[in-house]
Rosetta silent file (secondary structure, phi, psi, omega in degrees, C-alpha in Angstrom):
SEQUENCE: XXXXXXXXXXXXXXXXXXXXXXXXXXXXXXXXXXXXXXXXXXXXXXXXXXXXXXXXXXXXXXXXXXXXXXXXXXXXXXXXXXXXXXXXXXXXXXXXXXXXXXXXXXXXXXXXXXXXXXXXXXXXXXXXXXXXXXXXXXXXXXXXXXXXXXXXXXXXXXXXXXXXXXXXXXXXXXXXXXXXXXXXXXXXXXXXXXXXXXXXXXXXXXXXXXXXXXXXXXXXXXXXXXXXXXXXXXXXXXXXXXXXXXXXXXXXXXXXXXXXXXXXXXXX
SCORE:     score description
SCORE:     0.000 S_00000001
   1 L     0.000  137.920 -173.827   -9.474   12.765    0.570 S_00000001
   2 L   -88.821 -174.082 -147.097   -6.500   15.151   -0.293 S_00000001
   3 H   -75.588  -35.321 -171.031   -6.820   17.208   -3.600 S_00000001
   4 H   -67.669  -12.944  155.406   -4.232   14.743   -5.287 S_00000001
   5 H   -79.645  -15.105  169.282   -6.179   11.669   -4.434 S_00000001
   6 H   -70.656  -31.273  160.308   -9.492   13.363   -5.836 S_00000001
   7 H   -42.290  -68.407 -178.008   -7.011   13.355   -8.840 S_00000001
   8 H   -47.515  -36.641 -179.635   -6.153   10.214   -8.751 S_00000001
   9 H   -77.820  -32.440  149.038   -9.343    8.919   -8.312 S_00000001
  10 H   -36.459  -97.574 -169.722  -10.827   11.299  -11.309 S_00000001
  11 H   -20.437  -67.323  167.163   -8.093    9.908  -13.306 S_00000001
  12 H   -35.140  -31.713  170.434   -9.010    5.878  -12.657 S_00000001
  13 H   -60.100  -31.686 -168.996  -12.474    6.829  -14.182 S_00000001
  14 H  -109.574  -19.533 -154.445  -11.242    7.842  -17.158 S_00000001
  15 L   -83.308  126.344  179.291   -8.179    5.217  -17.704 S_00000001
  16 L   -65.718  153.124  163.657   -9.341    2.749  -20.923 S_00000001
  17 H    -3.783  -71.835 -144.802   -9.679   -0.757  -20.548 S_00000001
  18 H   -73.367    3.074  169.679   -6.418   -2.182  -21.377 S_00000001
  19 H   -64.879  -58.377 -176.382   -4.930   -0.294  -18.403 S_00000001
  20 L   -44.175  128.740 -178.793   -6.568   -1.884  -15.886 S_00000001
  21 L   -82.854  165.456  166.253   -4.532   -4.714  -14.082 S_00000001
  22 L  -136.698  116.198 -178.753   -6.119   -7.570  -12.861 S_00000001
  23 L   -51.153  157.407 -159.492   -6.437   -8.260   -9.361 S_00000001
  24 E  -125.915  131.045  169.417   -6.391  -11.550   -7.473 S_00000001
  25 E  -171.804  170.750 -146.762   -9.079  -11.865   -4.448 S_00000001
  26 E   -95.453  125.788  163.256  -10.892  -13.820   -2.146 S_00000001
  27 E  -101.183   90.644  166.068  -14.887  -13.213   -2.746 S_00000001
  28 L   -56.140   94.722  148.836  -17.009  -14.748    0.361 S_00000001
  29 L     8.395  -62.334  172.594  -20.532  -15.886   -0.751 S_00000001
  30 L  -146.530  154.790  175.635  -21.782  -13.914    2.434 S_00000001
  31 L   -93.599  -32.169  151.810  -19.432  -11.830    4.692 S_00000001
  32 E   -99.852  137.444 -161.218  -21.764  -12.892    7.740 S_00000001
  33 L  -170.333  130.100 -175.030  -22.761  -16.718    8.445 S_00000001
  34 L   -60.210  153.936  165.523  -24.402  -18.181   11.828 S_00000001
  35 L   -62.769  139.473 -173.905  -21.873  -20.265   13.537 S_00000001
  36 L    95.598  -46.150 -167.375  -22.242  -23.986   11.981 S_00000001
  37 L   -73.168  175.151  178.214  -23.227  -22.811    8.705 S_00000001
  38 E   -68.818  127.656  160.715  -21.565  -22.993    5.668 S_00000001
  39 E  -110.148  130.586 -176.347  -18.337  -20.735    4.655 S_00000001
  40 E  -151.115  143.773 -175.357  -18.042  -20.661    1.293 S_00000001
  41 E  -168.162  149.363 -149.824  -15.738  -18.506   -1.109 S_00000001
  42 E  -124.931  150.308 -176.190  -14.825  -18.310   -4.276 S_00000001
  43 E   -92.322  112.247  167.376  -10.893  -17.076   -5.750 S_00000001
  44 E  -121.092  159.770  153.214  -11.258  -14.925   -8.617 S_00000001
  45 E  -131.223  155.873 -160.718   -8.996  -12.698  -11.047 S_00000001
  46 E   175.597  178.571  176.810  -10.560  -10.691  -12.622 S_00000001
  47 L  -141.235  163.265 -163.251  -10.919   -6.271  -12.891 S_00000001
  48 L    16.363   69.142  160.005  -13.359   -3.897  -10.901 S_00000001
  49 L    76.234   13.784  175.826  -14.785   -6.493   -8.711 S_00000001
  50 L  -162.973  110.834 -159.060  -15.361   -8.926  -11.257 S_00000001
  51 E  -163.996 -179.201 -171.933  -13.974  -11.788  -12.649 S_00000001
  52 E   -99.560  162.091 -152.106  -13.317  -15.618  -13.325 S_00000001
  53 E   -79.035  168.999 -163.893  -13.657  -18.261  -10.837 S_00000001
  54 E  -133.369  150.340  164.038   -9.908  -20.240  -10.021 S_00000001
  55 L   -99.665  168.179  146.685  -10.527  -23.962   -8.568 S_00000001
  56 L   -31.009   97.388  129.148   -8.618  -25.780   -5.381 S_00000001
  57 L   -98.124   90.051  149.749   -5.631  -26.033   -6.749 S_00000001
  58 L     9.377  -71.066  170.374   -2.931  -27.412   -4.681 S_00000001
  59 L   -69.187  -24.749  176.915   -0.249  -26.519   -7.335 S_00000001
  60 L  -107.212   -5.808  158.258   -0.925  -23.109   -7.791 S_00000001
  61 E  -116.105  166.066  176.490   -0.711  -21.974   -4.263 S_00000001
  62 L  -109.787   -6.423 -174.084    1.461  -21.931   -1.410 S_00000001
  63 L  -157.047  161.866  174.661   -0.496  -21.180    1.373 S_00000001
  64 L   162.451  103.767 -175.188   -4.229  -21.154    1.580 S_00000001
  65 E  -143.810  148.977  152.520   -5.598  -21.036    5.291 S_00000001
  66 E  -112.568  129.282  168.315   -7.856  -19.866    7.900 S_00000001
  67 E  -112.515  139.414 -134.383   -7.655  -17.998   10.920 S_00000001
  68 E  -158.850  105.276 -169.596  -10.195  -17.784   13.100 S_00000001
  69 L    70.874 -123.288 -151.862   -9.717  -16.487   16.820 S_00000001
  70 L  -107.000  -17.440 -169.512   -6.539  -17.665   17.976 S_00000001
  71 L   -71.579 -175.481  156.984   -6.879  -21.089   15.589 S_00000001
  72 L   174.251  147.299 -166.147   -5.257  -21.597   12.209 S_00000001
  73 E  -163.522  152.107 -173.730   -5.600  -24.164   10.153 S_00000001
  74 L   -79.039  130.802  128.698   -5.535  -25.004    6.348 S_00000001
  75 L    13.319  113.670  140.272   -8.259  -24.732    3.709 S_00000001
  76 L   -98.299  126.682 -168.840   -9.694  -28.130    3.143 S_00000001
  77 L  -161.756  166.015  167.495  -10.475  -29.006   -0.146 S_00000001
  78 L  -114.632  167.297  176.082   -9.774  -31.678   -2.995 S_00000001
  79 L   -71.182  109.320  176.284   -8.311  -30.516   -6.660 S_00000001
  80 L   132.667  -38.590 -171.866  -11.072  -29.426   -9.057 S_00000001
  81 L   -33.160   73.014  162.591  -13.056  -28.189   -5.827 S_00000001
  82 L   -98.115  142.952  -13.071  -15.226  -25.027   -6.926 S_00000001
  83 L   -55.418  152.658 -142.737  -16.434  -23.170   -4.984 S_00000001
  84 L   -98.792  -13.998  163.274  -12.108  -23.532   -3.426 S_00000001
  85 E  -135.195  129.608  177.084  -13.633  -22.935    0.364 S_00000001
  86 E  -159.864   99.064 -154.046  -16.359  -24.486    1.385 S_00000001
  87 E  -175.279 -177.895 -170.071  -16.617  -26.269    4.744 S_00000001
  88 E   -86.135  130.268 -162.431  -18.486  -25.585    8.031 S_00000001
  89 L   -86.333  110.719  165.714  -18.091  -22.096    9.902 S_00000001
  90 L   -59.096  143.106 -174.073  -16.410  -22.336   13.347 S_00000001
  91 L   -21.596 -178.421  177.601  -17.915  -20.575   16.478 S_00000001
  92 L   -53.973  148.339  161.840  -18.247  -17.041   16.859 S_00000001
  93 E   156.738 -172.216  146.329  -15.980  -14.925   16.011 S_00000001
  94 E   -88.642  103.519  179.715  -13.904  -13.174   12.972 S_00000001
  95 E   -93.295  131.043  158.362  -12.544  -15.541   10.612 S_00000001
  96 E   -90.071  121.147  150.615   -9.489  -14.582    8.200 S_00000001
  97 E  -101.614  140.475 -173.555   -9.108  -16.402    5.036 S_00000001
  98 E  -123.245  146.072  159.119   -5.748  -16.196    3.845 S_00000001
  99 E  -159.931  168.426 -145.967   -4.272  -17.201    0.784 S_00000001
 100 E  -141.179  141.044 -161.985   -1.066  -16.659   -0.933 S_00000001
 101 E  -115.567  149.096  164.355   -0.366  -17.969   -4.612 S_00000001
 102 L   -60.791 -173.581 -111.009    2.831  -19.864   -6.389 S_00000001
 103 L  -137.015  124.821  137.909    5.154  -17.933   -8.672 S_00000001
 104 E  -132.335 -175.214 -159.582    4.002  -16.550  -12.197 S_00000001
 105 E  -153.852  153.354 -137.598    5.335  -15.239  -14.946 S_00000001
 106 E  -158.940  130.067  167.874    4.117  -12.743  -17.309 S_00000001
 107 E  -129.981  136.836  163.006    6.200  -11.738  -21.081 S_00000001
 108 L   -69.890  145.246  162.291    5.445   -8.417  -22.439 S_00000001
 109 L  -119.653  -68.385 -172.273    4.798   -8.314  -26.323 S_00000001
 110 L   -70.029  116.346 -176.842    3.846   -4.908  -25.673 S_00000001
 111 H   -50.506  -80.599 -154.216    5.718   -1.819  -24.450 S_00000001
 112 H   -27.357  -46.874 -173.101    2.757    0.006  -23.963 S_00000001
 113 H   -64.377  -26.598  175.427    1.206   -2.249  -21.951 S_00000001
 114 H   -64.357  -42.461  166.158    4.156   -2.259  -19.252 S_00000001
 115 H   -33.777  -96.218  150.976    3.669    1.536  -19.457 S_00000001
 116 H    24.897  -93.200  155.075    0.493    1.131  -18.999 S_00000001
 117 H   -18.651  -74.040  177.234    0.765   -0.654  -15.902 S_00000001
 118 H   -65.492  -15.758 -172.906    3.542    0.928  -14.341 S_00000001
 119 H   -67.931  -67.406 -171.404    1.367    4.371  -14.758 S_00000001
 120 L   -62.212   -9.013 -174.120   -1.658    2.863  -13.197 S_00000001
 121 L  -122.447   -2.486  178.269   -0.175    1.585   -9.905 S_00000001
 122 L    42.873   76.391  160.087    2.285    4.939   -9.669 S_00000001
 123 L  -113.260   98.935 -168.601    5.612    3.206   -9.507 S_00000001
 124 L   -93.222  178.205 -139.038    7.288    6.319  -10.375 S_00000001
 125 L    28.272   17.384  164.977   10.843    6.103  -12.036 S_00000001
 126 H   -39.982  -85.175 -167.689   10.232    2.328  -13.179 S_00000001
 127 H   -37.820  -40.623 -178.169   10.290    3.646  -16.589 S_00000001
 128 H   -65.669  -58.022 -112.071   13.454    5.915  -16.223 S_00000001
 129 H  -102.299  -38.789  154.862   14.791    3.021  -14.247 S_00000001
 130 H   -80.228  -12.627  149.833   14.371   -0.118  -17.174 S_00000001
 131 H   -48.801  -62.435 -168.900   15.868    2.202  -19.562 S_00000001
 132 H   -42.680  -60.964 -178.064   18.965    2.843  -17.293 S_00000001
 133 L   -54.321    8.416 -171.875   18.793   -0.619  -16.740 S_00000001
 134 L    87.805  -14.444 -160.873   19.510   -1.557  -20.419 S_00000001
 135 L   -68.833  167.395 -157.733   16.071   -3.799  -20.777 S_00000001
 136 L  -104.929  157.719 -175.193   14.714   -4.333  -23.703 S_00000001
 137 L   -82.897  -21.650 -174.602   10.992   -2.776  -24.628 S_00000001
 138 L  -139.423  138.433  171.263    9.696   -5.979  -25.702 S_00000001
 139 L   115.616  -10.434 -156.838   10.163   -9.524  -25.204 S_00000001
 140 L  -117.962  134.799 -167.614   11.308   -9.244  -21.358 S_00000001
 141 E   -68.463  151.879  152.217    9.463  -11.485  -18.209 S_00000001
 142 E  -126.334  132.980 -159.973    8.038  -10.683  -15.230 S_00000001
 143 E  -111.671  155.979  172.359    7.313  -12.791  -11.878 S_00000001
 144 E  -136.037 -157.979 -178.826    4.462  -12.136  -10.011 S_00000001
 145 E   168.490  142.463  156.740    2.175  -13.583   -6.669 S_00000001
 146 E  -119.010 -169.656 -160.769   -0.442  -12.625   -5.116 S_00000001
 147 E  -144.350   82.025  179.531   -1.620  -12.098   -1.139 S_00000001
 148 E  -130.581  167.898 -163.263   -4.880  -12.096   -0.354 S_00000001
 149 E  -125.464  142.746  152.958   -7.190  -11.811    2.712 S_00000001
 150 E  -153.342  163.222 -167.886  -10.708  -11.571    3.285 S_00000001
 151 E  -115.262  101.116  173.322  -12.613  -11.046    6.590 S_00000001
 152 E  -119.541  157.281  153.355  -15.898  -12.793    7.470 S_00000001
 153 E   -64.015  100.575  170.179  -18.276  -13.058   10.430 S_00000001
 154 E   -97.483  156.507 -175.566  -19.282  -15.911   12.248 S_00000001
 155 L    31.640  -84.250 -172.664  -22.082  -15.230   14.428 S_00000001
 156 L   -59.360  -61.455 -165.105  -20.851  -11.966   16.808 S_00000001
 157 L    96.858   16.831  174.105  -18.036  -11.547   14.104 S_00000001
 158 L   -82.672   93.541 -158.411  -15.885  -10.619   17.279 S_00000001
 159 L   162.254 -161.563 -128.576  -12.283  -10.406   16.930 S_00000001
 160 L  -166.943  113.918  154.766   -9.650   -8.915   15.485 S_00000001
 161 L   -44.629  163.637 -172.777   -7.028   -8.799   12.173 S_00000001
 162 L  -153.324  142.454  137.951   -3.175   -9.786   12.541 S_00000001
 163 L    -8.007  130.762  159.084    0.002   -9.764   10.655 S_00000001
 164 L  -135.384   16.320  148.638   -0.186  -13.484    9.315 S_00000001
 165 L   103.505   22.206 -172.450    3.505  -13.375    8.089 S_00000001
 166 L   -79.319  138.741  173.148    2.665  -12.629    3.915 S_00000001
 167 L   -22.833  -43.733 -156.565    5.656  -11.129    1.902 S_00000001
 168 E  -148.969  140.460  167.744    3.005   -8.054    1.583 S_00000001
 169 E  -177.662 -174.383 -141.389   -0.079   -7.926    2.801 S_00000001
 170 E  -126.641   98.392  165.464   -3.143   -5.786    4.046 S_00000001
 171 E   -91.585  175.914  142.172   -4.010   -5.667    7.868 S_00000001
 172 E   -69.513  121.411  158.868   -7.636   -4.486    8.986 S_00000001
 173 L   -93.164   18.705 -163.459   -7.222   -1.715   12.038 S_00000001
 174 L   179.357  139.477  141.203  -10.821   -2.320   12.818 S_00000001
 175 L   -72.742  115.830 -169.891  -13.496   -4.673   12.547 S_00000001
 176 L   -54.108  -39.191 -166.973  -16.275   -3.809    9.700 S_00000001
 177 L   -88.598   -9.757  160.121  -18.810   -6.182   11.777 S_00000001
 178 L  -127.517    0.240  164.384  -18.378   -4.641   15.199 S_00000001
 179 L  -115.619  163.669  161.291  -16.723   -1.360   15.326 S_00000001
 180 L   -53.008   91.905  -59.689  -17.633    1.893   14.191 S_00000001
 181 L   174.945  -40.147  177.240  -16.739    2.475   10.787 S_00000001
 182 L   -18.887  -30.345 -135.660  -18.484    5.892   10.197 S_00000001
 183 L   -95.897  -39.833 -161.448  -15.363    7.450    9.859 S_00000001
 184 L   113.431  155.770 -177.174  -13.432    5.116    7.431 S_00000001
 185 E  -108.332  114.949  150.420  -12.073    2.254    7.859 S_00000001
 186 E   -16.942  100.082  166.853   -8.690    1.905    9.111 S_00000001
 187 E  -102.390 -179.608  162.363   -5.683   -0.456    7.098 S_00000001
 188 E  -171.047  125.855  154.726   -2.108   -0.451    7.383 S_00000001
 189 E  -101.173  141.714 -173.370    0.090   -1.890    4.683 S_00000001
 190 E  -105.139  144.553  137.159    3.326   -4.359    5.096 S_00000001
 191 E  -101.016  127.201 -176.016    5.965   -5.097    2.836 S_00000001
 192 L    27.333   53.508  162.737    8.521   -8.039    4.669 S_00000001
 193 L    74.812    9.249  179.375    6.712   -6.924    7.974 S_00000001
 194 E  -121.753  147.999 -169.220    7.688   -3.327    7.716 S_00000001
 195 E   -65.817  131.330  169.659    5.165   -0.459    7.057 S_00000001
 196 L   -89.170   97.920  170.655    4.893    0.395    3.316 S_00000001
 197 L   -82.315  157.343  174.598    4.671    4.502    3.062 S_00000001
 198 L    61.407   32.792 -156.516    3.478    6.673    0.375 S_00000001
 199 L   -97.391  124.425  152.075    2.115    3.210   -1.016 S_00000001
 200 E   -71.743  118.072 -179.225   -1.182    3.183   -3.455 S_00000001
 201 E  -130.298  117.758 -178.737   -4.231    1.446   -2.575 S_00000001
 202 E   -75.644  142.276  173.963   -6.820    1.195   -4.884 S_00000001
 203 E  -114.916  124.717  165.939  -10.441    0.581   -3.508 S_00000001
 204 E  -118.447  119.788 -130.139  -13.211   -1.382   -5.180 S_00000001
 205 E  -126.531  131.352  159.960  -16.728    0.008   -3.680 S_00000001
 206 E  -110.824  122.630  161.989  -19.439   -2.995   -4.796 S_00000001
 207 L   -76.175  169.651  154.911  -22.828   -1.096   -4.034 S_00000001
 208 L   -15.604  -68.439 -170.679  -25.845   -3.408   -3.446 S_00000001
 209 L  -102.053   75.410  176.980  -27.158   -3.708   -6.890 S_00000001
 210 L    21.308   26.338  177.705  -23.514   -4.424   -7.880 S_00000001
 211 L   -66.172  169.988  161.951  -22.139   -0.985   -9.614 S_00000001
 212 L  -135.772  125.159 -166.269  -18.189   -0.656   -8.675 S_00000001
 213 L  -107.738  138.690  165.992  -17.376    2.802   -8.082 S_00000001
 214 E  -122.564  163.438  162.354  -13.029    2.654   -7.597 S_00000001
 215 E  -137.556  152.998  157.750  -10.745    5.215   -5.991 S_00000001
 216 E  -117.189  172.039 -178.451   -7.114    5.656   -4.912 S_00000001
 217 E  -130.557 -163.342 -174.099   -5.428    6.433   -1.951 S_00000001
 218 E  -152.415  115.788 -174.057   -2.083    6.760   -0.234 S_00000001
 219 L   -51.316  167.743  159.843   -0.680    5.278    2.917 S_00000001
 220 L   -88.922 -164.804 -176.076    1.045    7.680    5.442 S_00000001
 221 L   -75.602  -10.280 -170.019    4.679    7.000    6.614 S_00000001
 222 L   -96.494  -11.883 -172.828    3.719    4.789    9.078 S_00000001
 223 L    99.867   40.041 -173.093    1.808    2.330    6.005 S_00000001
 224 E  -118.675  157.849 -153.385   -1.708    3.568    7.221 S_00000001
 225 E   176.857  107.408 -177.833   -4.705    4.573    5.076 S_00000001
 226 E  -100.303  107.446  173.975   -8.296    5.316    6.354 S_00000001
 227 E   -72.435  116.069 -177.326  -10.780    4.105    3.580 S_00000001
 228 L   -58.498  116.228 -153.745  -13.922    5.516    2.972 S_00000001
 229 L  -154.240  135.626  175.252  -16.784    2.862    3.261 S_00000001
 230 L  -120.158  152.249 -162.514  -20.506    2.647    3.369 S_00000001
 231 L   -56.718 -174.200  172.181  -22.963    0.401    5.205 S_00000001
 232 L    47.540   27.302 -179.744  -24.385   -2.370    2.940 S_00000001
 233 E  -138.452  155.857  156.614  -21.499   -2.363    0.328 S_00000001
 234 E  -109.742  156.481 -167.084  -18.434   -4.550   -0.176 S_00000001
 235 E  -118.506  151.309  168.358  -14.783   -4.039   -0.558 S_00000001
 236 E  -138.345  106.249 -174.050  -11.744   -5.079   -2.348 S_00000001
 237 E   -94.461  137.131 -166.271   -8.407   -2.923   -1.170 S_00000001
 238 E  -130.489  137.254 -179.639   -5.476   -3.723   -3.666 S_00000001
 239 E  -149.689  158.378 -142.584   -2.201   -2.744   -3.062 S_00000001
 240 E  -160.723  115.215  176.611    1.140   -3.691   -5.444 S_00000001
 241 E  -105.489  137.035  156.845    4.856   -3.766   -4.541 S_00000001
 242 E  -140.409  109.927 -177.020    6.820   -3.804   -7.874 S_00000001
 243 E   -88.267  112.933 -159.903   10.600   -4.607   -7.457 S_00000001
 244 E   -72.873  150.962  171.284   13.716   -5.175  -10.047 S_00000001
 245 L  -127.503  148.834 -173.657   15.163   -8.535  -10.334 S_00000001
 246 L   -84.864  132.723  155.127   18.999   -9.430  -11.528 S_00000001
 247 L   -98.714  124.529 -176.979   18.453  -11.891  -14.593 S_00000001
 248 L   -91.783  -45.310 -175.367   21.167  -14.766  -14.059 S_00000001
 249 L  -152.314  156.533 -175.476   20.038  -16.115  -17.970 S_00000001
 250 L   -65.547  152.339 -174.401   18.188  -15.209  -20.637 S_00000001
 251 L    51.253   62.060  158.128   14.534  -14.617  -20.561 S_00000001
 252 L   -97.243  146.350  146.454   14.899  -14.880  -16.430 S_00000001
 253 L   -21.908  103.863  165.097   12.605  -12.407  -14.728 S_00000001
 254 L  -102.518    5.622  175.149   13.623   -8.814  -14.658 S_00000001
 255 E  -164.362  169.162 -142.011   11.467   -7.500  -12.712 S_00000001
 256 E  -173.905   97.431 -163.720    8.583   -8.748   -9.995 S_00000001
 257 E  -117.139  156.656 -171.049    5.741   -7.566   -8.688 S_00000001
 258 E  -124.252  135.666 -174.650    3.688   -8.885   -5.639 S_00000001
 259 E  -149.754  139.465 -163.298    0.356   -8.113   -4.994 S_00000001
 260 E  -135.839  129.322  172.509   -2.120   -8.044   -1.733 S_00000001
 261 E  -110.437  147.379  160.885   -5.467   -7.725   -1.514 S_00000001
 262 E  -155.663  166.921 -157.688   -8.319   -7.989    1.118 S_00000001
 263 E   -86.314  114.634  173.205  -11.503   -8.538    1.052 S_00000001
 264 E  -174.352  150.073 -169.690  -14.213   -7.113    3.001 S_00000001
 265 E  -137.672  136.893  172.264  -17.960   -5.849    3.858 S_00000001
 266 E   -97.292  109.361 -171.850  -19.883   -3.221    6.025 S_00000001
 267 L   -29.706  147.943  143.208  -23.054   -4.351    7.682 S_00000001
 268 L   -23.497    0.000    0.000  -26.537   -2.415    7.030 S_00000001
């Protein structure tokens, strides 16, 4: 880790409560399950690795699928449905669940808290940049979405992240259940299919008996970012594009942030 992410990561330790954002992500029940068996996973928001459960809802997403080898195919479920995947585990192999959320919207009461925010996810010159812009400190919307991924194992677990066409999103450059990992494990983040550089991606470390240790990091120019990871633990890598919006009428959206997560755990 370079010395300014040993900052960064120092810092996140120390940042109070109301700082923390809260991330949207796919939790599997187990990351490995025999072919046949049940895959089941549950949608949470929630901060460091913890949070409350969201049902099958229809209405609140736009996508919600799996792929799994060369198939894809959508999430079955009915509305009300918790846990929001739950169905039978297809042959061997590495299954992606993907799922992508509808449009929300978020009003600041608080400056601070946009501070706040914009601090913690290092979008630097936001703040310079909604002055400039005229905006108001309080009172003014935001749209958001999330992107999220997670990677489980049927049987072997053999196979292999992909692009899967999300605004923003998180590949895997390795497989946790069958490559070597020692090392770190190998992302690369997209924004509209193009590599996002000098991008922050926060890591949430679940040990065993559930502490969450987090750190950040920083893609290279290419979007790439080797994560440190240990056997027996699970992961949640978060990453955050936040982009200005034109307001056509009042209290439209001035600004919009999209955020992709994935999911993921390294065998014993």
């Amino acid at each position: 880790m370079t010395v300014r992410n040993t900052f960064l990561a120092l810092t996140v330790a120390l940042l109070p409560a109301p700082v923390v954002a809260h991330e949207f992500w796919i939790a599997p029940e187990a990351y490995q399950v025999p072919p046949g068996g049940p895959l089941v996973a549950t949608l949470r928001v929630g901060e460091n690795f913890g949070g409350a459960e969201q049902s099958y809802l229809p209405r609140n997403f736009e996508r919600f699928d799996t792929r799994c080898g060369d198939e894809v195919a959508a999430v079955p479920g009915r509305a009300g449905d918790r846990p929001a995947l739950n169905f039978e585990a297809p042959r061997d192999g590495l299954c992606v669940i993907i799922h992508q959320t509808r449009d929300y919207t978020l009003t600041y009461r608080e400056w601070q808290k946009f501070v706040n925010f914009v601090e913690h996810k290092d979008f630097e010159g936001v703040l310079a940049e909604h002055a400039a812009r005229g905006l108001p400190e309080t009172g003014f919307v935001e749209l958001y979405s999330r992107y999220a991924k997670s990677l489980i194992a049927v049987g072997d677990g053999a196979g292999a992240d992909a692009e899967v066409g999300l605004e923003t999103e998180i590949i895997a450059e390795a497989n946790p259940y069958t490559d070597d990992v020692s090392s770190g494990f190998p992302i690369r983040v997209l924004y509209n299919g193009e590599p996002r550089a000098d991008a922050q991606v926060e890591l949430f470390d679940m040990a065993p008996g559930g502490e969450v240790d987090v750190t950040l990091h920083r893609t290279d120019a290419e979007g790439r970012v080797r994560l440190p990871v240990q056997p027996g633990h699970a992961y949640l890598a978060d990453a955050v594009v936040l982009r200005p919006l034109e307001a056509k009428a009042e209290n439209d959206p001035v600004w919009e942030s999209l955020w992709a997560s994935l999911t993921f755990a390294v065998p014993e």
